[in-house]
N, C-alpha and C positions, 0 to 999 in steps of 0.2 A: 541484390543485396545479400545472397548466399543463403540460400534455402526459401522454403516458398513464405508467403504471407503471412504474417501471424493477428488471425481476428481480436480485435482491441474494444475494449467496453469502458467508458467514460463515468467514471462515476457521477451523474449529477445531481445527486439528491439535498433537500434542505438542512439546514443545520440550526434547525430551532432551538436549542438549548446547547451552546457553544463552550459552557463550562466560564472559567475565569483566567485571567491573564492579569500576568505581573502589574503592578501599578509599574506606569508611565509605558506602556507599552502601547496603548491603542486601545481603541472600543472594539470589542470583539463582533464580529460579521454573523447573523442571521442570513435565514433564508434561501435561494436559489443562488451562490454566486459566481456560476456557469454564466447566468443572462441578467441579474443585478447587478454586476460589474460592466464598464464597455471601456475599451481603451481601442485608441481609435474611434468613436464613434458606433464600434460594433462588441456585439457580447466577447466577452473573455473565451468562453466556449469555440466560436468560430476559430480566432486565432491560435487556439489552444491544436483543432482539429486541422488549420492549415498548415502548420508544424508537423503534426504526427503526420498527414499525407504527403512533404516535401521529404519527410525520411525514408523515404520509399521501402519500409517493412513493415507496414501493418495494412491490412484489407481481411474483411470490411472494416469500418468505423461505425460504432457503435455510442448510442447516450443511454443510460440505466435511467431514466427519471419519468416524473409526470407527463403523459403525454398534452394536457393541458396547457405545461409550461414551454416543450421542445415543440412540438407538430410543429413543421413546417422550416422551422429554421432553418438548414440546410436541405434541399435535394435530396446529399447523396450521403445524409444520415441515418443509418439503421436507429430505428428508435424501439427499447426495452422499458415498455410500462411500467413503470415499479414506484412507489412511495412511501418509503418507510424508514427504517433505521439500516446502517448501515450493513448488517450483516445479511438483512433480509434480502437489501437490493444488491450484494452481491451472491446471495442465493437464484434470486433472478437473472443474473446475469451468466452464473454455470448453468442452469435450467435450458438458457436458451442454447448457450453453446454445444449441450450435449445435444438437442433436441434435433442440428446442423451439423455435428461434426463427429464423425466415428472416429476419430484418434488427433492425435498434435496438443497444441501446445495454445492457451489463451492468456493475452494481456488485458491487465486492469491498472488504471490509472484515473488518480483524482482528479476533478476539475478545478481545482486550485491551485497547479501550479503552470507553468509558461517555459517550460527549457527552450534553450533554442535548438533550432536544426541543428549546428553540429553536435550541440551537448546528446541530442538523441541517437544522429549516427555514430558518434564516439560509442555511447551503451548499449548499440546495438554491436559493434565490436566487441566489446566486450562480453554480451550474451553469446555471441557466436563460437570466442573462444573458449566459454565454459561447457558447451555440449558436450556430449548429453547433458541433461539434466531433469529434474521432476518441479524445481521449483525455484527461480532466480529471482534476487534481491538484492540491489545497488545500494550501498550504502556511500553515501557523502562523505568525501575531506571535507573537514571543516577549515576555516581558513587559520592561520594561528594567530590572526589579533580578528578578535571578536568582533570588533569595529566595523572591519571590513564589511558585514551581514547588514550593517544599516538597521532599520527599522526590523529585520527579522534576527536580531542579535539575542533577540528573548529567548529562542527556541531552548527545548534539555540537549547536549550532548552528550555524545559515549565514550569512552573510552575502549580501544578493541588492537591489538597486538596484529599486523598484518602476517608475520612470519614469526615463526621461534626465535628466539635472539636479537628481535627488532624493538626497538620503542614503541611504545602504544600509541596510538595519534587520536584525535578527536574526530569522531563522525556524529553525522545527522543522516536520520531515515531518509530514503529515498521513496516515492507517492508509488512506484509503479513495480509491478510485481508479473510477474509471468511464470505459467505452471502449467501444468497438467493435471486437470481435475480428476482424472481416474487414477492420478497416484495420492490424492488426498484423504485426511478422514475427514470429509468435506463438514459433518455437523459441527465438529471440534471447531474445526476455520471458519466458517461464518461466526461462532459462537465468538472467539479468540480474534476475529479482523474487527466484530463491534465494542469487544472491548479495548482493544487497543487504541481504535479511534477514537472511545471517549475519554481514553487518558492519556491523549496522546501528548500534551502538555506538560505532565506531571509530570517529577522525581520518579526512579525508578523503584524506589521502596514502596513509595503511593502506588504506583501501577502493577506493583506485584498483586496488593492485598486483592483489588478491584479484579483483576485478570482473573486470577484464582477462584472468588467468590464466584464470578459469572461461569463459570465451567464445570465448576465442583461437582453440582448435581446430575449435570446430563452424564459425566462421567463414570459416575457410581450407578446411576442408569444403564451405560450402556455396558457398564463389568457386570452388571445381576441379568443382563437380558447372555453375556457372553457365559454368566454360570449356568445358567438354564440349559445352553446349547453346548456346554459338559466341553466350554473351552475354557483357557485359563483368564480369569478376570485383574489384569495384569493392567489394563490402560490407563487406572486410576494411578497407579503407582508412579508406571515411564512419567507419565505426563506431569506430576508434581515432582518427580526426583529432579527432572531436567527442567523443569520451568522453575524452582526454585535455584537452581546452580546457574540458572543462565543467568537470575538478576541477581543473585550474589557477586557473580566475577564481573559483571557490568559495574554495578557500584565499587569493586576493588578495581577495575580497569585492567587488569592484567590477563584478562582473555583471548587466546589466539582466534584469527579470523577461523582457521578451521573448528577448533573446535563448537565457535559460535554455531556451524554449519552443521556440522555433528547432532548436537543438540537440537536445535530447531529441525530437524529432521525424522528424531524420534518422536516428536511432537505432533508435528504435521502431517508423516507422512505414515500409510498404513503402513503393520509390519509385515506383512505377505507382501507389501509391494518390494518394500526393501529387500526382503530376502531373493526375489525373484531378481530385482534391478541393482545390483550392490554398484555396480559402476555411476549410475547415477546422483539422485540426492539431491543436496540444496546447495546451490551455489550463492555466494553476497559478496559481490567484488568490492573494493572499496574505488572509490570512481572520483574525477572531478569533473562534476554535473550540478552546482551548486543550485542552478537551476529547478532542477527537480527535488531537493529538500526545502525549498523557499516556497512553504505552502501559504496561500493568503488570509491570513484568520483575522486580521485587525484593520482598521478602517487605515493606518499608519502603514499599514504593507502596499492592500489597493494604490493608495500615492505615491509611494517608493517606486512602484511600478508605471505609474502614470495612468491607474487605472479611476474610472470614477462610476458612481453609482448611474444607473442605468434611468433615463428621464422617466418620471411617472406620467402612466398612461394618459394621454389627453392633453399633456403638456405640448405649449407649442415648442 
């Protein structure tokens, strides 16, 4: 598949408090819905992971969740304890990576979506032709009649400029992210991955204030822990000059895909990494994988897909 395996961690944690969804959209999904969901007969999870292991570029497989809930499911599942929200279980999820891996590159991907195999080896083409990099991010064409998404037509889209001189097209996030954790400022991104997820619904003006709020303080923290150590206490500033321009040109739409990349890179990534690495950075192709933006939040998507709630225990 052109370069060695890239170890992959499954997000499967609960979604107890799943926020609200547009009327007429569906009842929004609690819970585990890795193994609350079965289609086929079997959890969403398996088929999720039989996918990722027909692409033949990820090993090991990996689930971040309760071991209560995975033990045993698969064999040839590495399984990562964690239960909590989600920044924390991808806290655990880099913990364990670095714990096994003295350098490369790890994917993280939700357990609520279903790409197919090719939609995967397509984006793995496309991560291959972006190397180097410190941190890749698929963003979704959307289709141009809405209609098209079915049951997931509710979701926010963006607007994002692929080239200079080009029309802006409509995307939707893509679930699955690969990076390099030692080019992160890894407290910033757990902090910024848990809010993101929990407004992952909203408008982008809603998701600024929320984003913001949750980071403000570690960041003023960690500028007064950077005066102390008589460096310049600068990270508060990059981080809101560019997280406020990034959802500014989101909501005017007129954003180049580079420069999105640009920005989310002062963000994300440390500044001694950058300076040492300029060639690399963040890559966010825009991709058609609709699959992997069609995340299952509502009882109306699980069906769309042919998925159905998983039989309660004891049931015959």
């Amino acid at each position: 598949m052109g370069g060695p395996a890239i170890p992959l961690a499954i997000l499967g944690g609960s979604d107890l408090r799943p926020g609200l969804a547009p009327s007429g959209s569906g009842r929004l999904l609690t819970g585990y819905k890795a193994v609350d969901l079965q289609l086929e007969g079997r959890p969403l999870l398996l088929h999720l992971v039989e996918r990722f292991r027909a692409c033949g570029a990820f090993d090991p497989i990996s689930v971040a969740g309760p071991a209560r809930v995975y033990a045993g499911l698969d064999p040839g599942l590495r399984l990562i304890d964690t239960d909590a929200d989600v920044g924390t279980n991808v806290r655990a999820v880099v913990d364990d990576f670095l714990a096994h891996h003295e350098r490369g590159a790890l994917a993280v991907v939700t357990c609520d979506v279903l790409p197919s195999v090719a939609e995967l080896e397509g984006l793995m083409g496309e991560y291959r032709a972006g190397r180097p990099c410190d941190l890749w991010f698929p963003l979704v064409r959307a289709p141009r009649d809405p209609r098209e998404l079915g049951a997931f037509g509710w979701k926010p889209e963006y607007g994002l400029v692929p080239e200079p001189g080009r029309p802006a097209v409509r995307i939707l996030p893509g679930h699955l992210v690969i990076a390099d954790p030692r080019a992160l400022r890894l407290d910033l991104f757990y902090r910024l991955t848990h809010a993101a997820y929990r407004t992952r619904n909203r408008p982008v003006r809603a998701r600024q204030g929320s984003m913001l709020r949750s980071v403000l303080l570690g960041l003023l923290l960690q500028d007064l822990r950077h005066l102390f150590a008589l460096r310049p206490p600068v990270l508060t500033w990059t981080v809101l000059r560019n997280g406020l321009a990034l959802a500014r040109e989101l909501r005017a739409g007129g954003q180049t895909r580079a420069e999105f990349e640009r920005r989310v890179g002062r963000i994300v990534l440390s500044a001694r990494h950058r300076r040492a690495h300029p060639e690399r950075g963040v890559r966010m192709p825009i991709v058609e994988a609709i699959g992997m933006a069609a995340d299952i939040d509502t009882d109306e998507e699980a069906r769309a897909i042919g998925a159905r709630p998983a039989p309660a225990a004891g049931a015959e």
